[in-house]
N, C-alpha and C positions, 0 to 999 in steps of 0.2 A: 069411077064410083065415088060416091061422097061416102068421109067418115063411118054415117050414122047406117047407109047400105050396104054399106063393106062389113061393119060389124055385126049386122043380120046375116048377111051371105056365109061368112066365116061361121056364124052360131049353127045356120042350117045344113051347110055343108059336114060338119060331123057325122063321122060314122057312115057315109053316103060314097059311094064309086061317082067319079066324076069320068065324065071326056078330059082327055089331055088337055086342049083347048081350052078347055072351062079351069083346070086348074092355072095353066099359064095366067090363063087371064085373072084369074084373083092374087097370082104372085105379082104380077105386073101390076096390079090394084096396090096391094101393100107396098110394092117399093115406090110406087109414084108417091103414095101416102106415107111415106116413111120419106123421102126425100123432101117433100116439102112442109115437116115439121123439123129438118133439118136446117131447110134454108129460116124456115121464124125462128129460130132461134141463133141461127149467126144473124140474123137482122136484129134481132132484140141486142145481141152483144154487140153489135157494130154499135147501136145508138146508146148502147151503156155506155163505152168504151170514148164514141165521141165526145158524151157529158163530162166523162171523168175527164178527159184532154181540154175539154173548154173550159171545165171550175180550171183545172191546172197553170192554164195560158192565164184568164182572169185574176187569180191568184198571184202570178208571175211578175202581173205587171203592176196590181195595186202593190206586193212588195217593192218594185222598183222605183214606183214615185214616193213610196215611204223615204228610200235611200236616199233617192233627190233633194226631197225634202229636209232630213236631215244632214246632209253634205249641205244646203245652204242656207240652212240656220245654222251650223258650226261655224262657215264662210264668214258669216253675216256677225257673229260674236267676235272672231278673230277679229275683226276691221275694225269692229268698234273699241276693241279694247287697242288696238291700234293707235286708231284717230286718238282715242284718249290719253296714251304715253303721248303721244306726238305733241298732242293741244296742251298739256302740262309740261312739257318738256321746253314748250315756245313761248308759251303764257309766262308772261310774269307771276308771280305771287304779292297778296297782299302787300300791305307795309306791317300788318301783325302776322304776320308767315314766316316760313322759311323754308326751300327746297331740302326734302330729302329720300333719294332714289327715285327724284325724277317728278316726285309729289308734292303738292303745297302742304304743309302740315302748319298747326297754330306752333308759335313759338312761345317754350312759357317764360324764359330770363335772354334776353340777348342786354349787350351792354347799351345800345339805343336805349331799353325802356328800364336801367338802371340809377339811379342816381342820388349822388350824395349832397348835391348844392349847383349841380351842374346844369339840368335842365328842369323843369317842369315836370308833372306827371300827368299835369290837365293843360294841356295845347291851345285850350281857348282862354288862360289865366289874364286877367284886367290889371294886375297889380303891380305899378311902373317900378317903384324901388323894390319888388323883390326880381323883376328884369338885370336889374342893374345891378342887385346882387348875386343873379347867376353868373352873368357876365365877367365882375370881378372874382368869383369864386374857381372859374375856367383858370385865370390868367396862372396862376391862383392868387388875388391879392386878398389873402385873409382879414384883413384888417376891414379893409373897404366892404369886403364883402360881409363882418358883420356889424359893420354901419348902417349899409344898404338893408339886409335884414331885419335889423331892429327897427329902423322905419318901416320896413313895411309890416310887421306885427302890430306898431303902433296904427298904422292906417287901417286894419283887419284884424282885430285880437285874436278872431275865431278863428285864423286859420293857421291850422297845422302845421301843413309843409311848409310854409315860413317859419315857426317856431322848433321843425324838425331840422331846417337848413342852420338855421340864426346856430343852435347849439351843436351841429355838427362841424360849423364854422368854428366856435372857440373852442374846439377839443381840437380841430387841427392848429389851431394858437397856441395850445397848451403842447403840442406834441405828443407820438406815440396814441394815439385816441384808438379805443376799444372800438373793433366794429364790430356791427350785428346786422347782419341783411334780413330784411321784411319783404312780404310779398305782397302787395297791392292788388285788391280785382279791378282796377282802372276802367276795365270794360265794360263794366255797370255803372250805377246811378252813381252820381258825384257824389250824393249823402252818405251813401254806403262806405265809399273809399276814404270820405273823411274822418268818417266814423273808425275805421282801422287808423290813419294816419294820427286821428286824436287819442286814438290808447299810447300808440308810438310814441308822440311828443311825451305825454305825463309819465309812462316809462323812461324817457331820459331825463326828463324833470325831477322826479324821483330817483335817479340813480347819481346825477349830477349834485344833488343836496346831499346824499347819503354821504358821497364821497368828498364834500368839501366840510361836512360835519365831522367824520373821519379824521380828518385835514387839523382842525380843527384841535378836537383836542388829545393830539401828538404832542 
C-alpha cells in the first residue's frame, strides 16, 4: 500500500472487527512502510556522512600542500642566506671596506685612509712637489720633506693639505708636536673635503702663531 492508502485504511479501520488476514495485511503494510523510511534515512546519513568524509579528505590535503609549501619556502630562505655567507665569505671586499663576521662593512678609520704627510687623501692629486714631499716625509726626511712642501703650496696657495702637511712637517722639526686627528668625508665632493681640510690648516695656523707669539714674549 502507498503511504497516503495506508493512512486512510488505518483511519477506517477504527473501531471496525477485521478478518485476521485484513489485519496481518495492514501490519505487514506498516512494517514495509516503516522499513523503508528506515532505509531514506540511512541513505540520507550515508550521503551526509560521505560529504562530511570528502570536505575532510579535501581539507586534509589542501593542509598538506600548505605544509609543502611552507617547508620549501623555509628551504629556499636557508639556501639563500647560505649562498649569501658563502658569497661574502669568498668575495673580496671593497678597498673602503673591511670583513667583519663574515660581512663587508664600510670602514670609518683604518691606517691606509689616515695621514699625517704620508699619502694623499685625493688619489687623483696633480701636484709633483707635494709627491716628492710625501715621499721624503715616509723616509722620514723632514727637512726635504718641508722643502718639498713649501713648493708646492707656492705652486697651489689654495690647497690645504699641502699647507696641512708643510706645518705638520715642522712640528715634527721641532719635536714632540701635539696631535689632533680630524676626520675627512673624502667620499664626497672634493670641495666639500677641502672645505674641512681648509678649517684644519687655519686651525693650525692659528695655533702655530698663538704659540710662537707665546714664545715670544717669555
Amino acid at each position: 500500500m502507498q503511504d497516503e492508502d495506508l493512512r486512510v485504511a488505518l483511519e477506517w479501520v477504527k473501531d471496525k472487527h477485521l478478518s485476521d488476514e485484513a489485519r496481518r495485511f495492514l501490519s505487514a503494510s506498516q512494517t514495509a512502510q516503516l522499513s523503508e523510511a528506515d532505509q531514506e534515512i540511512n541513505e540520507t546519513n550515508n550521503e551526509e556522512l560521505n560529504e562530511v568524509r570528502q570536505d575532510n579528505k579535501r581539507l586534509g590535503k589542501k593542509q598538506e600542500r600548505l605544509a609543502l609549501i611552507g617547508v620549501a619556502a623555509a628551504a629556499v630562505a636557508t639556501g639563500l642566506e647560505v649562498l649569501t655567507l658563502l658569497w661574502q665569505s669568498v668575495i673580496p671586499c671593497q678597498a673602503t671596506e673591511i670583513r667583519n663576521d663574515g660581512r663587508c662593512v664600510a670602514r670609518l678609520l683604518t691606517e691606509s685612509r689616515m695621514s699625517s704627510g704620508e699619502v694623499s687623501l685625493f688619489p687623483a692629486i696633480d701636484n709633483f712637489e707635494q709627491r716628492r714631499g710625501m715621499s721624503a716625509f715616509v723616509k722620514p726626511d723632514y727637512e726635504k720633506a718641508a722643502t718639498f712642501f713649501g713648493n708646492a703650496l707656492s705652486l697651489k696657495p689654495r690647497s690645504p693639505e699641502a699647507q696641512i702637511y708643510l706645518n705638520n712637517t715642522k712640528a715634527r722639526l721641532k719635536g714632540n708636536p701635539y696631535v689632533l686627528a680630524a676626520i675627512v668625508p673624502t667620499d664626497v665632493s672634493p670641495t666639500s673635503s677641502n672645505e674641512v681640510l681648509r678649517g684644519i690648516a687655519d686651525a693650525q695656523n692659528q695655533y702655530n702663531e698663538n704659540t710662537q707669539n707665546d714664545s715670544s714674549s717669555c
